[in-house]
MARMARPA-75967 format. One record per residue (C-alpha): z negated, y negated, x negated. Coordinates in steps of 0.1 Angstrom, whole numbers, plus 5000, padded with zeros to 4 digits. Each point is the difference from the previous one (the first is absolute). Example, Ala and Ser with C-alpha at 12.3 -4.5 7.8 and 13.67 -1.06 7.14 Angstrom:
BEGIN
492250454877/500749664986/
This chain:
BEGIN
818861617692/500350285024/501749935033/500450185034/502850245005/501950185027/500150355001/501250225025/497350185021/500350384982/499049794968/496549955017/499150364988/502350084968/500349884966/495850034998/500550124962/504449884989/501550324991/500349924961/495550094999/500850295017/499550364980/503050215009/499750195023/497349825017/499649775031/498149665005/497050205015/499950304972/496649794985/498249925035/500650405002/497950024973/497549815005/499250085042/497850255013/501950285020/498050025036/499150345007/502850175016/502549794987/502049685021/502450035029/502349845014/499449835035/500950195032/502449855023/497149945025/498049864974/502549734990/500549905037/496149965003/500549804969/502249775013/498449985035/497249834978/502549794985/500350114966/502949974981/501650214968/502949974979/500650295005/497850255018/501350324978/497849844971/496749995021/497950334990/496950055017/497350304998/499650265028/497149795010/501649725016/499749785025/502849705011/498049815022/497749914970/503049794984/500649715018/502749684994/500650094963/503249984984/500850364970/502449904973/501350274978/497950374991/497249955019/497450324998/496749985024/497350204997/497450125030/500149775027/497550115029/498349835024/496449864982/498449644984/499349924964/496649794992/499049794972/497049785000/500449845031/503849995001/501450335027/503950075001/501850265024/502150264974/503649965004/502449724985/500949655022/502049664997/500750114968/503449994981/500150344971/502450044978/500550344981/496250094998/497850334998/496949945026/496950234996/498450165028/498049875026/500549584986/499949735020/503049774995/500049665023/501749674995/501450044964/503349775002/501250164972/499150344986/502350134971/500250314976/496650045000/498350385003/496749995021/497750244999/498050155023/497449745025/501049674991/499549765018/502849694994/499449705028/501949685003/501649964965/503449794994/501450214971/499750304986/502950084974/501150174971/502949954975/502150224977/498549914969/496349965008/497750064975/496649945014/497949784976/501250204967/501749814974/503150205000/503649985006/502350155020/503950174996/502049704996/497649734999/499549774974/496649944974/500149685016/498150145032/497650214987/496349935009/498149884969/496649824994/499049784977/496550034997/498049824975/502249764989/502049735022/503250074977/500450335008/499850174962/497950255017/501550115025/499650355017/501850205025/497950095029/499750385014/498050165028/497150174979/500049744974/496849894989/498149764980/500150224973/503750045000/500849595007/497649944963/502250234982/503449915006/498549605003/497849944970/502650234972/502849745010/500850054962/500150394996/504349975018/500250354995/496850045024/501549775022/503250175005/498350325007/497649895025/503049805015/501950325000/497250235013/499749775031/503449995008/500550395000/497150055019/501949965033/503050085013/502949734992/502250135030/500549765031/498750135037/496850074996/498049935034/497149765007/496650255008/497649925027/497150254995/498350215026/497149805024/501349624989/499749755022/502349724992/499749715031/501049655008/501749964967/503349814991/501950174967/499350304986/503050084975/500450264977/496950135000/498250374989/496349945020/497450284998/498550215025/497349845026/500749634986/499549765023/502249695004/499649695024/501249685004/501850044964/502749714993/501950184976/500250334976/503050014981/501150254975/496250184995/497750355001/496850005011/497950244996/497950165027/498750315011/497550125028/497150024974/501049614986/501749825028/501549694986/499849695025/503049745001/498649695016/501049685022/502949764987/500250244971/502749944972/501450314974/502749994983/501050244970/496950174995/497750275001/496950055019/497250264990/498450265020/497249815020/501049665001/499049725020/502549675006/499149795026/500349625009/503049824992/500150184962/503549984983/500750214971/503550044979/500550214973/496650154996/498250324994/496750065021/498150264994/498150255020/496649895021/500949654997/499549695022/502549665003/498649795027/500449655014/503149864987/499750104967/503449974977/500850304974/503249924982/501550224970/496950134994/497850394997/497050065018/497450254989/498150245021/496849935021/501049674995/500149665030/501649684996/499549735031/501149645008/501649924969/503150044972/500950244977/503149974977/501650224969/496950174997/498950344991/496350075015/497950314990/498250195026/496649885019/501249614998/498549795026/501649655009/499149785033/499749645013/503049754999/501249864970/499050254980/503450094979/500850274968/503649904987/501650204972/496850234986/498650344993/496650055012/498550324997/498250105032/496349995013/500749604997/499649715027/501449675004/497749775016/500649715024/502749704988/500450194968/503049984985/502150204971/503249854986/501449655001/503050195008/502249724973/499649804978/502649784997/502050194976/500250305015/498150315019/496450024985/499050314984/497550295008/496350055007/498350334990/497150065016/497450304994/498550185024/497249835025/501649684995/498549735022/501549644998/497349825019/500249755029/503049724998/500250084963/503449984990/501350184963/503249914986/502550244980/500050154974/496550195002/498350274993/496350145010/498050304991/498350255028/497749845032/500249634985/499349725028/501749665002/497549735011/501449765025/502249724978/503049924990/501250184965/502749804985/500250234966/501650364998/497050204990/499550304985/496150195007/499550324981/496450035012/499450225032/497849895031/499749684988/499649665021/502949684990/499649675007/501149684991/497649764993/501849665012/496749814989/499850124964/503550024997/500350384990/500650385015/496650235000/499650295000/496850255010/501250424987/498750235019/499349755028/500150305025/497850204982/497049734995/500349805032/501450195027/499650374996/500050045038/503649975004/500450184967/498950315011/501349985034/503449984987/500950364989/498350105031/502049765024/503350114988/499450375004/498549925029/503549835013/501950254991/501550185032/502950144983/500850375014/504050034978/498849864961/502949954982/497849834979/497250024974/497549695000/496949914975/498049865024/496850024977/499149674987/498650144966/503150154988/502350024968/501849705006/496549795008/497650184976/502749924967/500349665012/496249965002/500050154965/502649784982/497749705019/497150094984/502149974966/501749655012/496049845006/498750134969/503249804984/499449715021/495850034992/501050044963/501649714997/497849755020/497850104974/501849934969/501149705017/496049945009/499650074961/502649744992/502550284989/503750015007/500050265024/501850384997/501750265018/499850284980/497150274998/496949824987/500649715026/499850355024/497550124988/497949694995/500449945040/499050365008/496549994981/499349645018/500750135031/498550385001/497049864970/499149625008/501449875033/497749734998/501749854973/503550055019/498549825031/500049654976/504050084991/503349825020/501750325002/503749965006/503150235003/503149944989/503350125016/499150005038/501749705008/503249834991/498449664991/497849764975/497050025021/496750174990/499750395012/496650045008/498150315004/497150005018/496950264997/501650174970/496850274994/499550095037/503650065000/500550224972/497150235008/501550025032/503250144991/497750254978/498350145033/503450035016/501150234971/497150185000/500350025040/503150124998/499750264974/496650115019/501750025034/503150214985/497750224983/497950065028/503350065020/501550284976/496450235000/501150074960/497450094976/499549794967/501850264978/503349935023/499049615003/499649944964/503550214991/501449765025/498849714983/501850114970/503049854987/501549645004/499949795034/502849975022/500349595003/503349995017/499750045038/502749935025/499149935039/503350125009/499949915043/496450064998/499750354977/498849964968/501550224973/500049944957/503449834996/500650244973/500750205035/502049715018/502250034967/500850385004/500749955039/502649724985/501450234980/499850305020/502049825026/502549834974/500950364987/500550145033/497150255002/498849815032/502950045018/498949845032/497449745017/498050375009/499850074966/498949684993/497350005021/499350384993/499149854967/497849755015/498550275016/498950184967/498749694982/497650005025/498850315000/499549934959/498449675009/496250115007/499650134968/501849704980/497749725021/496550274990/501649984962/500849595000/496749965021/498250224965/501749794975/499149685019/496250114997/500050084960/501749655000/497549855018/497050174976/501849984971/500150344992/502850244987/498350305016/498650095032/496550204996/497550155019/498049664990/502649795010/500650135032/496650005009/499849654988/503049925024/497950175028/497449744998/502349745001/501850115028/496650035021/499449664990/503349855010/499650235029/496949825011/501949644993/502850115025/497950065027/498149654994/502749824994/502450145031/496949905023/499649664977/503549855006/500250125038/496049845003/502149664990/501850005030/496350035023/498649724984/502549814993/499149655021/502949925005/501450325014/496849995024/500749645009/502750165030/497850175015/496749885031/498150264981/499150304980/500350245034/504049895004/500450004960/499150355000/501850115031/502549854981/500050114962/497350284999/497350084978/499750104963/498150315017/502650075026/503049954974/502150324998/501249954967/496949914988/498550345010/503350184987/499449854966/496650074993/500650385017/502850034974/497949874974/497250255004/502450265002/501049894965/496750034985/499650305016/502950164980/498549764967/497050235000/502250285007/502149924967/497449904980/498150365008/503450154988/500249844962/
């Protein structure tokens, strides 16, 4: 333990960086050189006259020969401050500084400064303690207890400084509660980047790359300064320590930010709220913490929202994403995630984005009894429904929702947009496939829309999927199709009094019940195998409906992508060519073949990525490929779905009629499940009558969406016709 020591009173400004970090040559201030903005003009010293007005208004200086000022300068706007050290002050004239509501004369008062570089025209008042920090140009800083800098600050990255040892570097352990997975923070480290490093914990010569990469992306000299952008306004906050804050953030009532960046800029402001807690982090551009939120060791990314006490601990945040009133520990969230209401908590999982934890859900026992559970790996749209509570380890396919109970099995659900529940009465879990897809298409649609729609991100560092019908869904969907023609196959040979298969003819026995007599399937107990760990029954429930369903998602898919790419048939059907690419990676929310995730591995392990730009460079490119592989998987999905090797002129225009069928089906069915919620009697049992229900919720006729969907959808069929006058 530390204790207090004596020093004598020229030790109050030296020894900032001990001589042994030093460069030769070079004094404690050779970095904050660096790093400050020269005033035009230069600095000065202080006139005699000037001094004397100086102390008249009862400032004092260490030394007054280490006071530089501009030519624009007047004395009488310092007032009872206290200059330790280099102190260099930019234009000081006679004028206010606004801010919402809150209006500050320029000039610098009550304050005590020690050895920092103030922008022009800022507005310095009450800060008891201001230390090598450079300020830019109108800030505004107001009634703050601490505002200091050390040595060896590193700002949120995982890195170490000259002479320090491995011991204090900043690391998360996201993902798992042991810390196997753990990562090393950087400003501009994104989702992407966190998977990587994270999920190939056994590739070590990836590991110490990536380690490597992040440590040499910053400078591992002591001295650097703390950085107040231009136009903050930092007020009525107690410790802000070692810090690197953007340009036009805004900071009140914070408790503490230790050790952080946050990102900001004029065009994405980032707001720092009331009773605010950050320490060893990074904040992205556009950020929003408010309300008693405490987060240590974390990466947040840009446009996102922590609100009302909400707790993020060793864990990354994706883009675009909002997590209120509730706990987050060791995890590793994709972008677009949405998590409110208390007692909702994620402990020690991946979830990959566009997902939402309901109220009193709950992820992760956190032990159990032995030691720290394992993971849970959940797709994208993941949607663990109210109080429902999941236990490790666990894994679930794209958009599956959790219906309110308590799971007390690890499951594993391969099949996307389905609906799990656990039937207390019957004494077994059930599942509906394509639950989404049959029963509430509303929210279906709505949800590709709703995340483009949220995304207010100017600076994207990163590439996000938001489509719902994508690689990762659509080849899920597929390989569920296979799993209930397996499961239909066998109820039937059990039916027959058979001993029931798993190889091909079982296969193929379920697919001609299912696409040839589904009649005869509706008399069948049709039961998985594998989705729980457990001796109970796995019951699927509406088997056919199910599997045709997945069938119109392919062919929706496939219809929508070739819509998209305006190609011909010739270039379609050469496209269709080949073998499918089954292997898809969400990689932070960008979807890529992981043949591709395999080179970037390798690329980086052999040094021709050199750096994290490189990296994302890469990134950068996949993308750009990424159109054409989703229009080529989207092509194979539909000769999968008809059963053909080839794509003709027939078949096409036999995928055309579909499509304006399933077309038609959206429509009825997005204005079907929202219709539930105006009739429902329940729903209309809160309100004195139909006048205040609609005041309230609308009408199917008024609905936005609504009218977006079936505007889109003749738009569709529009370019249908279109097509099918082309082949």
């Amino acid at each position: 333990m530390e204790k207090v020591t004596v020093l004598p009173p020229d030790k109050l400004v030296d020894g900032w960086i001990a001589p042994e970090f030093l460069p030769e040559g070079e004094d404690k201030y050779y970095i904050r050189n660096r790093q400050t903005k020269q005033p035009q003009g230069g600095w000065r010293h202080l006139t005699s006259d000037e001094i004397e007005r100086l102390i008249k208004y009862e400032n004092t200086a260490s030394s007054w020969d280490t006071i530089w000022v501009t030519d624009e300068f007047t004395p009488r706007m310092l007032k009872n401050n206290h200059f330790y050290g280099t102190v260099r002050i930019g234009r000081v004239v006679d004028c206010a500084l606004q801010f919402h509501d809150l209006r500050l004369p320029t000039g610098i008062t009550n304050s005590s400064i020690h050895s920092c570089d103030i922008g022009d025209d800022c507005a310095i008042h009450d800060v008891h303690y201001l230390s090598h920090y450079i300020i830019g140009d109108r800030c505004m800083l107001f009634n703050i207890q601490e505002m200091s800098t050390t040595d060896h600050s590193k700002f949120g990255n995982g890195i170490v400084k000259d002479g320090e040892k491995e011991d204090v570097r900043v690391k998360i352990q996201v993902m798992n509660e042991t810390g196997c997975r753990e990562v090393f923070p950087f400003d501009g480290m994104n989702t992407a980047d966190a998977y990587l490093w994270a999920k190939y914990i056994d590739d070590k010569p990836l590991q110490q790359r990536l380690a490597s990469i992040t440590q040499n992306s910053f400078d591992h000299h002591r001295g650097y300064y703390g950085t107040i952008g231009e136009g903050c306004v930092i007020k009525t906050s107690q410790i802000i320590k070692d810090a690197r804050i953007g340009a036009c953030c805004y900071i009140k009532g914070a408790s503490k930010l230790k050790n952080i960046t946050i990102n900001s800029s004029e065009a994405e402001p980032s707001q720092i709220g009331e009773n605010v807690i950050l320490v060893n982090g990074i904040v992205g551009y556009g950020s929003r913490i408010f309300y008693g939120c405490i987060a240590v060791k974390f990466v947040i990314g840009t446009n996102c929202n922590l609100k009302y006490g909400a707790r993020v601990i060793n864990s990354i945040m994706g883009d675009n994403s909002t997590i209120s009133c509730c706990e987050v520990l060791n995890n590793l969230i994709f972008p677009a995630h949405e998590q409110h209401h208390n007692n909702s908590f994620l402990i020690a999982a991946c979830v990959k984005g566009q997902s939402n934890m309901a109220a009193g859900a709950t992820i992760g026992s956190n032990h159990n009894s032995r030691s720290n559970d394992n993971e849970l790996v959940a797709g994208r749209g993941f949607w663990p429904g109210l109080c429902s509570s999941v236990k490790h380890s666990s894994v679930f396919a794209s958009y599956c929702l959790l219906a309110k109970g308590s799971y007390s099995f690890e499951l594993n659900i391969p099949l996307p947009f389905s609906l799990i529940s656990n039937n207390e009465m019957e004494g077994r879990l059930e599942i509906i496939p394509a639950y989404w897809w049959m029963y509430n298409m509303y929210s279906l649609a709505r949800n590709s829309w709703k995340y483009k729609n949220r995304d207010k991100r100017i600076t994207k560092i990163q590439n996000i999927e938001f489509d719902t019908y994508a690689p990762d869904s659509m080849e899920e969907a597929l390989q569920a199709r296979s799993l209930l023609a397996l499961w239909t196959g066998r109820a039937a040979e059990v039916a027959d009094g058979a001993e029931p298969g798993n190889g091909k003819e079982t296969v193929l026995k379920g697919m001609g019940l299912l696409e040839s007599r589904p009649e005869q399937v509706e008399g069948l107990k049709v039961l998985a195998e594998g989705l729980e760990k457990s001796r109970r029954e796995e019951l699927v429930r509406h088997p056919v409906e199910a599997y045709h369903s997945y069938g119109d998602m392919l062919v929706h898919y496939a219809m929508r992508n070739v819509l998209d790419s305006g190609l011909g048939i010739g270039k379609l059907a050469e496209l269709a060519s080949g073998e499918r690419v089954s292997d898809w990676v969400n990689l932070g929310g960008q979807l890529m073949p992981e043949s591709e995730v395999d080179r970037l591995r390798a690329d980086i392990r052999s040094g021709i990525l050199k750096d994290w730009n490189d990296i994302h460079a890469r990134y950068d490119e996949l993308w750009k490929l990424y159109p054409e592989q989703k229009l080529q998987h989207s092509l194979h999905c539909l000769k999968a779905v008809m059963g053909d090797d080839i794509l003709d002129k027939d078949r096409f225009g036999e995928a055309v009629a579909r499509e304006r069928r399933i077309l038609a089906e959206i429509v009825e069915k997005v204005t079907e499940s929202r219709a539930k919620d105006m009739v429902n009697p329940f729903r209309k049992a809160t309100y004195r009558n139909e006048d205040e229900m609609r005041a309230a919720v609308g009408t199917l006729e008024d609905n936005s969406f609504i009218k977006q969907v079936r505007k889109e959808s003749a738009e569709m069929l529009e370019a249908l016709e279109a097509l099918s006058q082309r082949m």
